[in-house]
C-alpha positions in Angstrom: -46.7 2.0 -23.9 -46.0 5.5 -26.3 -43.3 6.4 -27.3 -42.4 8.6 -24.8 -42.2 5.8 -22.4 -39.9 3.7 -23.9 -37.4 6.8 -25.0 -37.7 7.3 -21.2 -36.7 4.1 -20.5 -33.6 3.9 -22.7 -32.5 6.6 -20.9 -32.8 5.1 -17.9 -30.9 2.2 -18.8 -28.6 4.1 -20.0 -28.2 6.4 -16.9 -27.8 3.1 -15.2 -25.1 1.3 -17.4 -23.1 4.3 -16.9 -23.7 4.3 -13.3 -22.1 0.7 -13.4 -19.3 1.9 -15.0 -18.3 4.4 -13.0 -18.4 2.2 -10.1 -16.3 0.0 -11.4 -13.8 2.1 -12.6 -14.0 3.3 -9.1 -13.4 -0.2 -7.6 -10.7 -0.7 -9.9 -8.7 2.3 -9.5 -8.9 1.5 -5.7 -7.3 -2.1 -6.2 -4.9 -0.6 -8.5 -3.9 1.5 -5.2 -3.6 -0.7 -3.0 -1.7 -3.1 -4.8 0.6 -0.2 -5.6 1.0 0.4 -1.9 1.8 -3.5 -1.6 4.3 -3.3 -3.7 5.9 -0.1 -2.5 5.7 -1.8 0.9 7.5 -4.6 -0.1 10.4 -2.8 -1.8 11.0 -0.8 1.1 11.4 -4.0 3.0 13.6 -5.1 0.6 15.8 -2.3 0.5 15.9 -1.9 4.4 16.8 -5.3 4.7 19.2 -5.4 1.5 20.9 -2.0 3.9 20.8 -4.1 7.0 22.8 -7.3 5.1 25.2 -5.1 4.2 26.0 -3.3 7.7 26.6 -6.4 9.5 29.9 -7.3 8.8 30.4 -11.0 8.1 31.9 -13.6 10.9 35.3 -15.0 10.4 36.6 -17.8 11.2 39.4 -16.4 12.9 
C-alpha cells in the first residue's frame, strides 16, 4: 500500500462520513416536520373546538 492509496482512502472515508451526515440531517429535518405539522394539527383542533364550546350556549335549569 503507497501512499497514494491510503490518501485515497481517507478520502473515501471522508466522502462517506459526510454522506452520513447529510442523510441524517435530512432524516432529521423531516421529523422536525412532521412533528411540526402534529402540533399545528392539534392546535387547530383545539381552537375549533375551544370556538365550538363557546357557540353552544349553556343549558339552564329553567
Amino acid at each position: 500500500m503507497n501512499v497514494d492509496d491510503v490518501i485515497a482512502a481517507k478520502i473515501a472515508a471522508a466522502a462517506r462520513k459526510a454522506e452520513q451526515e447529510k442523510q441524517r440531517r435530512q432524516e432529521l429535518a423531516a421529523a422536525r416536520r412532521r412533528g411540526l405539522a402534529y402540533r399545528h394539527a392539534a392546535k387547530l383542533r383545539r381552537l375549533a373546538q375551544s370556538a365550538l364550546d363557546n357557540t353552544i350556549p349553556a343549558a339552564s335549569g329553567t
